[in-house]
C-alpha positions in Angstrom: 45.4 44.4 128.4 48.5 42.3 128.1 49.2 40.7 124.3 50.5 37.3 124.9 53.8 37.3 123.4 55.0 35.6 119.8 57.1 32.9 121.6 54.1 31.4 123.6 52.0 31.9 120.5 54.2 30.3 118.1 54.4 26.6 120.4 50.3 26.7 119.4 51.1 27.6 115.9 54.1 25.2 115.7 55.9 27.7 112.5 57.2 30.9 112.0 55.7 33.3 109.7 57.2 35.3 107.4 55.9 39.1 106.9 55.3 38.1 103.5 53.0 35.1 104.7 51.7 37.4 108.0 50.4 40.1 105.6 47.8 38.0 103.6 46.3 36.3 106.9 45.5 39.6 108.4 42.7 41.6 107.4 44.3 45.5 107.6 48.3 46.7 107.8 47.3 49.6 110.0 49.0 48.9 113.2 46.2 50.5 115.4 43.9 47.3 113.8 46.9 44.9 114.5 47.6 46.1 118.1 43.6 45.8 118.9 43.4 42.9 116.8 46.3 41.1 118.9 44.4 42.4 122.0 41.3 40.3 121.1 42.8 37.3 120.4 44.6 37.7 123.5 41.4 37.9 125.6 40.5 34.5 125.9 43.4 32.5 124.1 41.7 29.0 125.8 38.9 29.5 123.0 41.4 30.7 119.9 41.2 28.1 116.9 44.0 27.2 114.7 43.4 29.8 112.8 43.2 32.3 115.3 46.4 31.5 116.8 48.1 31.9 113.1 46.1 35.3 112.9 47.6 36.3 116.3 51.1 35.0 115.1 50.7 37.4 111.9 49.6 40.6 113.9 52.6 40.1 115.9 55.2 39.5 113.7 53.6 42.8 111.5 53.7 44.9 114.9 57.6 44.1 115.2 58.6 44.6 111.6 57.0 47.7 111.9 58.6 48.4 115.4 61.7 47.3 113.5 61.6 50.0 110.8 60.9 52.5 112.9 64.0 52.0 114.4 66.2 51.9 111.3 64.3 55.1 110.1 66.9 57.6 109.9 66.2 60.7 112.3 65.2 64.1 110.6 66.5 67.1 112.3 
């Protein structure tokens, strides 16, 4: 299943959310839920609402800010 990607999803949304406004429009911060929850909204995006495309904006930009920590996480030997 291919996720659409955040540019394509933010010319719906029309805005950028911040992780601070992303993480009280989505429903858990476990990043299995966000990837699945992405996945669904993904499925049909023809059908999302308004506020189904800003849901699908927040899961995405809380996937890459945790994508982005992982990589700044220092490596343990």
């Amino acid at each position: 299943m291919n996720i659409i990607d955040i540019a394509t999803v933010r010319l719906h949304t029309r805005r950028e959310l911040t992780v601070a406004e992303a993480r009280g429009l989505v429903i858990s911060a476990n990043l299995s839920v966000l990837k699945a929850q992405a996945a669904a909204l993904s499925l049909h995006p023809w059908l999302n609402t308004p506020e189904e495309w800003l849901q699908l904006e927040a899961c995405l930009v809380l996937i890459e800010e945790r994508r982005r920590n992982l990589r700044r996480a220092p490596q343990r030997q």
